[in-house]
Residue frames relative to the residue before (quaternion, step in Angstrom):
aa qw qx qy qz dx dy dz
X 1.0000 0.0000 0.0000 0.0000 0.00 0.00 0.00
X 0.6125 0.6415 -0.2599 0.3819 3.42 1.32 -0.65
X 0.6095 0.4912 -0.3000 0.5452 3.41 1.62 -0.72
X 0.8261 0.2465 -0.0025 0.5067 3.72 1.32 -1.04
X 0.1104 -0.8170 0.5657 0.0173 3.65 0.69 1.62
X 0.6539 0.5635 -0.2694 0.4269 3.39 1.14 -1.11
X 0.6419 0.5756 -0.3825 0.3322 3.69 1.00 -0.08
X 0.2649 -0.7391 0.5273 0.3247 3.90 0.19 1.04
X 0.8102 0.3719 -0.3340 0.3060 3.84 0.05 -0.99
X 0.5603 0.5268 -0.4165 0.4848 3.66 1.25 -0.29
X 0.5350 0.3916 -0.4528 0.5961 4.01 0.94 -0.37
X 0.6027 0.5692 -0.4094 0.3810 3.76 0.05 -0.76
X 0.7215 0.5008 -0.1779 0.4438 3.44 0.70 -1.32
X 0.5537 0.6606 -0.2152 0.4591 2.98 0.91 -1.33
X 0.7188 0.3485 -0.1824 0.5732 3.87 0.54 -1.70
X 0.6440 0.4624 -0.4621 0.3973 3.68 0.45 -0.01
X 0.5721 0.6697 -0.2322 0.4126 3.22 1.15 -0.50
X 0.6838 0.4516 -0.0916 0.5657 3.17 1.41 -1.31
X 0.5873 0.4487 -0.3385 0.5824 3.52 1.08 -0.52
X 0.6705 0.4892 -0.4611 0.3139 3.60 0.62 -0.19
X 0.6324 0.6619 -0.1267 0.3819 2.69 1.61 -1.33
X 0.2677 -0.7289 0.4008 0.4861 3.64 2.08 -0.33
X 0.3490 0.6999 -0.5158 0.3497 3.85 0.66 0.94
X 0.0401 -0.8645 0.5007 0.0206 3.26 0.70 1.00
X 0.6978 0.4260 -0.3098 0.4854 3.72 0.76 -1.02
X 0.5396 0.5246 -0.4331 0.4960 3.66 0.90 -0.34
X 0.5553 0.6580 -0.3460 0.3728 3.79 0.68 -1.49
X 0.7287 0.5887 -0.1789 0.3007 3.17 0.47 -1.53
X 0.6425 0.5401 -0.1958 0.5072 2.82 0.84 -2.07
X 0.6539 0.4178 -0.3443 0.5286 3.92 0.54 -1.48
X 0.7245 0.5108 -0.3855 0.2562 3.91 0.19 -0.27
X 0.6435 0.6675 -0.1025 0.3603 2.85 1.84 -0.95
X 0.6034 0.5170 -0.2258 0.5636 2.96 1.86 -1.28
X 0.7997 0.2574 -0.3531 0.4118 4.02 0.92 -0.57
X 0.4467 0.5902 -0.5022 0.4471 3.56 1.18 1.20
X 0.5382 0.6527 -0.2611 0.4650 3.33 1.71 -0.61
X 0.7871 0.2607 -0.2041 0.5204 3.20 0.99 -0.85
X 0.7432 0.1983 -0.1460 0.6221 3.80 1.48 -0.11
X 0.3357 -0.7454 0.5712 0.0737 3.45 -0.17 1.56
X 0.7689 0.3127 -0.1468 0.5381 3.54 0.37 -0.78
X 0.4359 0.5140 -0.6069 0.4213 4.16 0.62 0.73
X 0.4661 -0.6302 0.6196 0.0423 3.24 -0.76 1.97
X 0.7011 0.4633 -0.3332 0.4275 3.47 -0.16 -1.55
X 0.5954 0.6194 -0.3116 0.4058 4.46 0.99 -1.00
X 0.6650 0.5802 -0.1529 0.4447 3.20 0.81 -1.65
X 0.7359 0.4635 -0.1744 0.4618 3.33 1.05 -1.53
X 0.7722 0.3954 -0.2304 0.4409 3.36 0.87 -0.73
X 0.3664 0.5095 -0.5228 0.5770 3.79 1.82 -0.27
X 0.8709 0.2724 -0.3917 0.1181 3.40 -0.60 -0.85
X 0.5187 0.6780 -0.4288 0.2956 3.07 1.43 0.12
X 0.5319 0.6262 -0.2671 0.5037 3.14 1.64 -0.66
X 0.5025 0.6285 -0.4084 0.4310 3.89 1.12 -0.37
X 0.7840 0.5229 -0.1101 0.3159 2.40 0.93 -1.88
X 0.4470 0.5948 -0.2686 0.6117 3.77 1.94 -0.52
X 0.7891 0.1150 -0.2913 0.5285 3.61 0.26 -0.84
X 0.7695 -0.4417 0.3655 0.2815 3.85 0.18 1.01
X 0.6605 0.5627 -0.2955 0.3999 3.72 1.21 0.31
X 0.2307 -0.8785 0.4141 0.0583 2.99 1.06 1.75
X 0.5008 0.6720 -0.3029 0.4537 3.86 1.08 -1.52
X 0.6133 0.6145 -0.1507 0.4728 3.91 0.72 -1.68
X 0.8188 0.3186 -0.1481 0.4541 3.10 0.18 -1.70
X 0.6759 0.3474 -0.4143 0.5008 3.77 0.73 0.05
X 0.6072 0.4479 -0.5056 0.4183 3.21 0.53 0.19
X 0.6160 0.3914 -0.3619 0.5800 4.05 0.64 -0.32
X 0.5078 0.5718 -0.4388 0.4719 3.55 0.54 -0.08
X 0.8208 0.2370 -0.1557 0.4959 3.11 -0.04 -1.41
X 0.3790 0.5046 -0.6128 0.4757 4.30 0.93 -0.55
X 0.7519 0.5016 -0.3112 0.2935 3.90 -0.27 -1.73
X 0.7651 0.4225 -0.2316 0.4272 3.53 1.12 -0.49
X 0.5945 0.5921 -0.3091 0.4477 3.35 1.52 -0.25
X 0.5968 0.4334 -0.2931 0.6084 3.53 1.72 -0.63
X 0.8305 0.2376 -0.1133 0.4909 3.79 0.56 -0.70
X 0.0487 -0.8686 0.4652 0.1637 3.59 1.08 0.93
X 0.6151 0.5024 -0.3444 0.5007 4.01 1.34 -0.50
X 0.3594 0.6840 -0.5797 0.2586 4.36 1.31 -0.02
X 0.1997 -0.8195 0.5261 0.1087 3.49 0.03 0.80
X 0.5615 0.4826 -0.3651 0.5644 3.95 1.42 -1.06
X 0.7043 0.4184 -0.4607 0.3417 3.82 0.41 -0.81
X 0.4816 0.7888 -0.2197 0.3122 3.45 1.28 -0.81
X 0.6457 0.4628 -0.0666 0.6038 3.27 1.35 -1.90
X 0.5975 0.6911 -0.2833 0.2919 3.59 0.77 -0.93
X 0.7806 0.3833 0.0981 0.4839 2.73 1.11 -1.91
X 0.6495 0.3619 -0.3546 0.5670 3.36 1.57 0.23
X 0.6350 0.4572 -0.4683 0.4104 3.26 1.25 -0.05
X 0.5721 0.5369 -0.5168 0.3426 3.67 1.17 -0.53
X 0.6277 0.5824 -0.3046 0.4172 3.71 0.86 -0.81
X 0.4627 0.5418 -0.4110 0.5687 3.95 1.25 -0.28
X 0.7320 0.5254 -0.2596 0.3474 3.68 0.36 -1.81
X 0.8009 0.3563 -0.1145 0.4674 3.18 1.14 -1.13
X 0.5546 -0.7067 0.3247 0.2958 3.66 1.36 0.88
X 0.5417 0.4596 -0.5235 0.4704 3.37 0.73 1.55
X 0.0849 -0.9313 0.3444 -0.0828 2.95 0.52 1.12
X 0.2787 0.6117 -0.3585 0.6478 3.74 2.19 -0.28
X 0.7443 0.5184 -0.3136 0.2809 3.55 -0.15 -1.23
X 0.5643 0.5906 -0.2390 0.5251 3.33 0.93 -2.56
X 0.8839 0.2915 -0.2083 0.3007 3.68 -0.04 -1.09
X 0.3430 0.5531 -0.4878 0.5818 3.74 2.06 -0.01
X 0.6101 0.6209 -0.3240 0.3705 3.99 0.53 -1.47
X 0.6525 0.4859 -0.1754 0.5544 3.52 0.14 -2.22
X 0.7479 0.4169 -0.3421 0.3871 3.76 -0.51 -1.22
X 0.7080 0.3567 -0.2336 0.5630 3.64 0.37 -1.15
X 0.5283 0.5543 -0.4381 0.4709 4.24 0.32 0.04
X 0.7391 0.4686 -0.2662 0.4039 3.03 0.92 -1.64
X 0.5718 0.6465 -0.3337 0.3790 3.53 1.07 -2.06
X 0.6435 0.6840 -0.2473 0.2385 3.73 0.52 -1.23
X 0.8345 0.1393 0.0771 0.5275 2.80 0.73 -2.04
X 0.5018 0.4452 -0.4491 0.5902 3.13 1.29 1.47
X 0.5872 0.3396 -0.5054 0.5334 3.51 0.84 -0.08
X 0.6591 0.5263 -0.3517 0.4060 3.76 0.25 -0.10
X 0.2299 -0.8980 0.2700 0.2605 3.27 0.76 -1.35
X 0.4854 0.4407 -0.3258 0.6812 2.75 1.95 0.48
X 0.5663 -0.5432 0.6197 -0.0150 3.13 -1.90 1.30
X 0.2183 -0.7131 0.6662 -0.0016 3.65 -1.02 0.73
């Protein structure tokens, strides 16, 4: 990654790696740099906010949630994510505005993400 900052999917890769590795602040950072260079990598957004959501920054994580869902309005995982953080966090009205409208999507279409 060090030879190729400019590469969104090798930072991407990279931060999976590190999220496996429980390197959450690393994760991030590696997510951040291949949103920096791709504003509109859904799959970045989705996986930063899980990491928010690891270091306890619920506020964060809906905001990559919902970034990931504005570029990929069918991201069904970003969908689930983000209604389940809103269950966890006792807004349950929402989780199920969230969940219902994930579902409606990628069933009027018929294809799954």
């Amino acid at each position: 990654v060090a030879a190729e900052p400019a590469n969104a999917h090798a930072n991407y890769d990279l931060g999976k790696s590190e999220q496996q590795l429980d390197n959450a602040r690393e994760a991030a950072a590696a997510y951040e740099r291949a949103i920096a260079v791709n504003e509109r990598f859904d799959a970045a957004h989705y996986r930063r906010g899980v990491v928010a959501e690891t270091l306890c920054d619920p506020k964060e994580a809906d905001r990559y949630y919902r970034k990931a869902i504005t570029i990929n309005p069918r991201f069904a995982k970003a969908f689930a994510k983000l209604g389940l953080l809103y269950l966890n966090h006792e807004y349950p009205k929402l989780a199920g505005e969230v969940l219902s409208e994930g579902v409606r999507i990628n069933d009027s279409e018929g294809t799954r993400n």
